[in-house]
Phi, psi and omega in degrees: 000143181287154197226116157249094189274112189270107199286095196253127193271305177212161207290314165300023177262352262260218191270331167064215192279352167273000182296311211291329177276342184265347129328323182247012157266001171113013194235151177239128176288104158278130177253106162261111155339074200286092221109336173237328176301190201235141154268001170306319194290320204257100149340068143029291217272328217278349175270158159294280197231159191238115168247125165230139222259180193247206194167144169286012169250147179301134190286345162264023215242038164287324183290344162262003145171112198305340168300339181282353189262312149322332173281305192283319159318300158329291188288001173261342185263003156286295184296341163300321181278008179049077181232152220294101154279085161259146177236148182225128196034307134277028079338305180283338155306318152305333176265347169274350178289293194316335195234035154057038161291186160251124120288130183199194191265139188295122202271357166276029199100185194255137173232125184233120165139187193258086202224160171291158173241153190265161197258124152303166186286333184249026181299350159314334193281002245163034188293356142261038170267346196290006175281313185264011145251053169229108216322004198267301195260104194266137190246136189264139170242171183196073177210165153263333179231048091094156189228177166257153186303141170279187188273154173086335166306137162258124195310091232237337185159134188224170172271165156284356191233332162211153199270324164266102192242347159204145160202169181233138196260135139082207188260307214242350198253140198196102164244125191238129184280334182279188174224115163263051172234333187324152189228128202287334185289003192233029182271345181274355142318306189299319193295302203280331168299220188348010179311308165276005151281316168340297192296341189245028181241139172324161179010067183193126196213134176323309139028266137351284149346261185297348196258340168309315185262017143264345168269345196250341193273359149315312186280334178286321195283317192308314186310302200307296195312302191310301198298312185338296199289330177269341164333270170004277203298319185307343187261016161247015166246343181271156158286105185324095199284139185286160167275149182318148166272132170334000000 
């Protein structure tokens, strides 16, 4: 059986609507704890796909926690082997650390809510990813902060308020700034997780919020599922690059 280990910051982040396709694609699912497992414990190289998940904290917040400098080591030496990764939203902040990009806080602000993404220059490479980059398909964001393209990434998708929002490394590698993992029946968990950042961020209101993702979460999940799957299949269709020898 294929093995997916999912690397979770906190607990309402969790896999959402993709757990239930990587089940049923063949894969048994793992939650490594982030903060509380060890990366001391853990291969890099030893899962099929890594997914990391997102969380309310800064990729640069090391000195208030020093386990991030062990994660982004850790996720760099998986993306040197170009092995199948994705991260979403401080996951995707993380892979852009790992491949020594800049992270820092985003000067438009914090974008929190339900909005379109504009198509990056190499989003052709990748067509399936175009159900949730379409001016049609509103996508929930939820950072403050934003990275620079690492060198060598391709350029995937941007916002109206930042220009990187999604890109890909290597073959196997795919960091989404947004979340498609979201599962719409759980967003009022996010409203009560998040509340208090709500209350103090300008024009964002639980409100807001809940009636954007009952008007808008039919078509992201719908959207969401299409990428979901073609996501998958490229990665049962690509062949698993061998690895370097120690």
């Amino acid at each position: 059986m294929k093995t997916a280990l999912a690397l979770r910051h906190v607990a309402s982040e969790d896999l959402g609507q993709l757990a239930p396709l990587l089940t049923r694609s063949g894969y048994q699912i793992r939650y490594f704890e982030v903060g509380v497992d060890a990366f001391v414990d853990i291969s890099p190289l030893d899962a099929d796909l890594v997914i990391v998940l997102g969380g309310p904290i800064a990729v640069y917040d090391t000195d208030a926690y020093p386990w991030l400098r062990a994660e982004i080591a850790w996720l760099r030496a998986r993306m040197l082997e170009d092995l199948p990764t994705l991260g979403i939203c401080l996951g995707a902040q993380l892979m852009a650390a790992a491949l020594h990009a800049r992270v820092y806080p985003g000067s438009c602000g914090k974008e929190i809510g339900w909005d379109s993404l504009q198509a990056g220059q190499h989003l052709d490479e990748l067509p399936w990813l175009r159900p949730l980059v379409d001016p049609h398909t509103r996508v929930l964001h939820w950072h403050g902060d934003t990275f620079d393209l690492p060198q060598g990434a391709r350029h995937l998708a941007s916002s109206a308020r930042y220009p990187n929002q999604a890109f890909a490394w290597g073959r196997h590698c795919l960091a989404l700034q947004f979340h498609p993992e979201v599962d719409v029946r759980t967003v009022e968990q996010w409203l009560v997780g998040h509340a208090h950042e709500i209350a103090h961020t300008r024009n964002v209101s639980v409100a807001r919020l809940r009636a954007d993702a009952q008007q808008y979460g039919r078509h992201f999940e719908s959207a969401a599922q299409r990428f979901w799957q073609g996501w998958l299949g490229s990665l049962d269709c690509s062949q698993r690059p061998a690895r370097n020898a120690a």
